[in-house]
N, C-alpha and C positions, 0 to 999 in steps of 0.2 A: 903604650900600645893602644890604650881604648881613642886617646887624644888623637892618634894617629888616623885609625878605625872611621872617627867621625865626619875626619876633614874629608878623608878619600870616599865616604859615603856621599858628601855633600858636594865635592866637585865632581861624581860620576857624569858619565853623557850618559843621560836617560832618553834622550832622542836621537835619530840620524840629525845630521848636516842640515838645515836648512829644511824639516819638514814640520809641521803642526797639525796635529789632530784637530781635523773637524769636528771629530765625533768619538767616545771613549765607552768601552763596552767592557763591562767588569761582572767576573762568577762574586759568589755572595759568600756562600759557605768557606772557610779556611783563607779566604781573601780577603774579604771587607771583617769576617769575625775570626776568632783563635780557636783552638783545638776544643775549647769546652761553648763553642756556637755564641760568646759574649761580643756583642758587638762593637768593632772599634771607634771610640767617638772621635779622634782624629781622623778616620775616614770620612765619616760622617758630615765633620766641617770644610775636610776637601773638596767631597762632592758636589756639595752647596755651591762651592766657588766657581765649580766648572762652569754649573747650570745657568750661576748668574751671570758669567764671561762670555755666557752664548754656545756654549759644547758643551749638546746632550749625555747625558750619561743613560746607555743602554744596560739594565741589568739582564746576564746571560748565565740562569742558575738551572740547576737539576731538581732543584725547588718547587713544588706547585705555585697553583694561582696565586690562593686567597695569600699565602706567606706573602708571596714576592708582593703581589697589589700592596702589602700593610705597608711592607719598606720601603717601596716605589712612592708610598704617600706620603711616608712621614722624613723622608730624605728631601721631598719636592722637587720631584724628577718629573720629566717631562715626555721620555720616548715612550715608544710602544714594549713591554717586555718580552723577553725568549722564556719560557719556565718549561722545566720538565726535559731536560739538553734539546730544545728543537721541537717539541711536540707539541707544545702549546705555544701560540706567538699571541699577544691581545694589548692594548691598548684602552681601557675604558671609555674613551669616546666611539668607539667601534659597537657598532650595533649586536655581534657577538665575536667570541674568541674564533682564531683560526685553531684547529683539533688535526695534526697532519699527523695521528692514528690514532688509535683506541686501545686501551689498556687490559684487552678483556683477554688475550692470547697471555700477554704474558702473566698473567693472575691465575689462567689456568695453570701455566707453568711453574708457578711460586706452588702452587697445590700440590704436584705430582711433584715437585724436585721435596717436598717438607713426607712425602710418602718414602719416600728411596733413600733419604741422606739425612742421617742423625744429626740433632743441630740444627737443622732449618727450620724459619717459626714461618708457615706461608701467610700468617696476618701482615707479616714485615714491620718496616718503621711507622710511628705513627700517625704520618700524612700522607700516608697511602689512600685511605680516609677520602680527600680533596682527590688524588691522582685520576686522570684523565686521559693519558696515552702509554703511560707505562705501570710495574710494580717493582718494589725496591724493598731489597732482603736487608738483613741486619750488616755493618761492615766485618762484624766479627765471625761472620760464617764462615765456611770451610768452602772459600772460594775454589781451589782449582778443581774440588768434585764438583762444583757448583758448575764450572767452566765443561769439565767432560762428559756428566752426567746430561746438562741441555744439547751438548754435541752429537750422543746417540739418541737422543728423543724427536718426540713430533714436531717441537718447536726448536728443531735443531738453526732454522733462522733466524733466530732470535739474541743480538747482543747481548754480551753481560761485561755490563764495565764497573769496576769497583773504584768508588772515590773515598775519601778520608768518612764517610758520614752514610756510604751505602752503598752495595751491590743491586744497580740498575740492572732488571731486564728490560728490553726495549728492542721494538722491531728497525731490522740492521739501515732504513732510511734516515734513523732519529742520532739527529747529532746537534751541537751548538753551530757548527759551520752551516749544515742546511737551514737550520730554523733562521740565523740572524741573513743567508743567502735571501731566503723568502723575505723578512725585514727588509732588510737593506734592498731592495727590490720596489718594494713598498712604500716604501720614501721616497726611494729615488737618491738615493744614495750610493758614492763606492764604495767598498771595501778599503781603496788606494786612502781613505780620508780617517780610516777609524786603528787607533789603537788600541788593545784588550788587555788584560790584566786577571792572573787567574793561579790556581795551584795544582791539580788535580788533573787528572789523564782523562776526565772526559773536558776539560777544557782544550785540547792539543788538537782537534778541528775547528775552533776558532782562532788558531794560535795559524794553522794552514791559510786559513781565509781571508784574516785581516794584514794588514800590513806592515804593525808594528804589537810587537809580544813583548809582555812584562810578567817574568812568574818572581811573585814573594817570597821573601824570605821562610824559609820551611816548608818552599812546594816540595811534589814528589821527586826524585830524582830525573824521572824523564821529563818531565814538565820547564825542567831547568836546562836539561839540554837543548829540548827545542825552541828554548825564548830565544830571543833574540838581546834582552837583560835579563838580568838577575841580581833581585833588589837585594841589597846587606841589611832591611829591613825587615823583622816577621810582619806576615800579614796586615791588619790594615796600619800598620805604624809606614807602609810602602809610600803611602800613598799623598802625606805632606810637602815631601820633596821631590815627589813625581809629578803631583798637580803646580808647586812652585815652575818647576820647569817649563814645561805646559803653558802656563800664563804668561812668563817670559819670554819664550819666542815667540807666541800670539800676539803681543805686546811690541814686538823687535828688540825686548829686550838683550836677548842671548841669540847666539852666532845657530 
């Protein structure tokens, strides 16, 4: 069975017919690392291979800056990053970040929701710290009060999206699809050219946006309905015989 398992992992169609990513836009958290945030180094050497093959790898995490900048360096990537789902877009040759809001509403929010709702710590996680456009509670809060409790309040505008790693509040403009929309704008890029790769429900507006969706093995269940694949790999183990692929048809190798 496992012999079975591998072959039919290994001939999947990870692409449509006759298309190739120009461009490859991947979340960070539960995608590129596992459940306990360890980074996968087979990711890591796919990555490389993209960058050297000429297709950018965009990282597109819920992440702060200074994080995302470390990986973006020591991976030796090259685009402009999304951090924070959309609220921060920057590029280090950029004379500053683009900031498409400020985190100050929902911090008030984290405040009053840690007054009303036992269990909520409103310091949150601890790169809130760096946070810039949003704040982000612990994952193991007691989300649906979380969810009703901001519904009858002041900042009843205000998102709350829960990922494997944290319950984002963030104002309801802030997504991965607007933030890489503004990107990809910015380049001068399409959408039609980039494929994404991701596990989590706020990845699922760049999964709308882009053209081609890849959720990992152990994304959330809705994350897998909306891909378009669904790797038989956990997280970043996806991503060997995705980026083979990848090279392949760039190459003319495969149909």
């Amino acid at each position: 069975m496992f012999l079975i398992f591998i072959r039919l992992a290994h001939h999947m169609q990870w692409l449509p017919e006759g298309w190739c990513p120009s461009v490859v836009v991947i979340d960070i958290d539960g995608t590129i690392t596992d459940g306990k945030k360890h980074l996968s180094t087979d990711a890591v050497q796919s990555l490389r291979r993209l960058e050297e093959a000429g297709i950018p790898v965009v990282l597109a995490t819920g992440n702060v800056r200074p994080v995302t900048y470390g990986l973006w360096r020591f991976l030796g990537l090259s685009a402009p990053m999304c951090c924070e789902n959309g609220g921060v877009i920057w590029h280090p040759s950029w004379e500053a970040p683009v900031l498409r809001a400020k985190a100050d509403e929902a911090k008030e929010a984290a405040v009053w929701l840690a007054k009303h709702i036992v269990g909520v710590d409103a310091q949150g996680i601890a790169t809130n710290r760096w946070r810039e456009s949003e704040w982000c509670l612990f994952p193991d809060e007691p989300l649906e009060a979380i969810i009703e409790a901001v519904k009858e309040s002041q900042w009843s505008h205000l998102s709350v999206v829960r990922t494997g790693f944290a319950i984002h509040l963030m104002e309801p403009h802030l997504s991965k699809g607007e933030g890489l929309r503004y990107l990809f704008e910015r380049m001068g890029w399409s959408p039609d050219e980039a494929l994404c790769v991701g596990d989590a429900p706020n990845d699922l507006p760049m999964f709308d946006f882009l053209r081609w969706s890849v959720a990992v093995g152990g994304a959330f269940p809705a994350v897998q309905e909306a891909a378009d694949v669904v790797s038989p790999h956990p997280h970043g183990a996806t991503f060997p015989p995705l980026v083979d692929a990848i090279l392949a048809r760039k190459k003319g190798d495969a149909p």
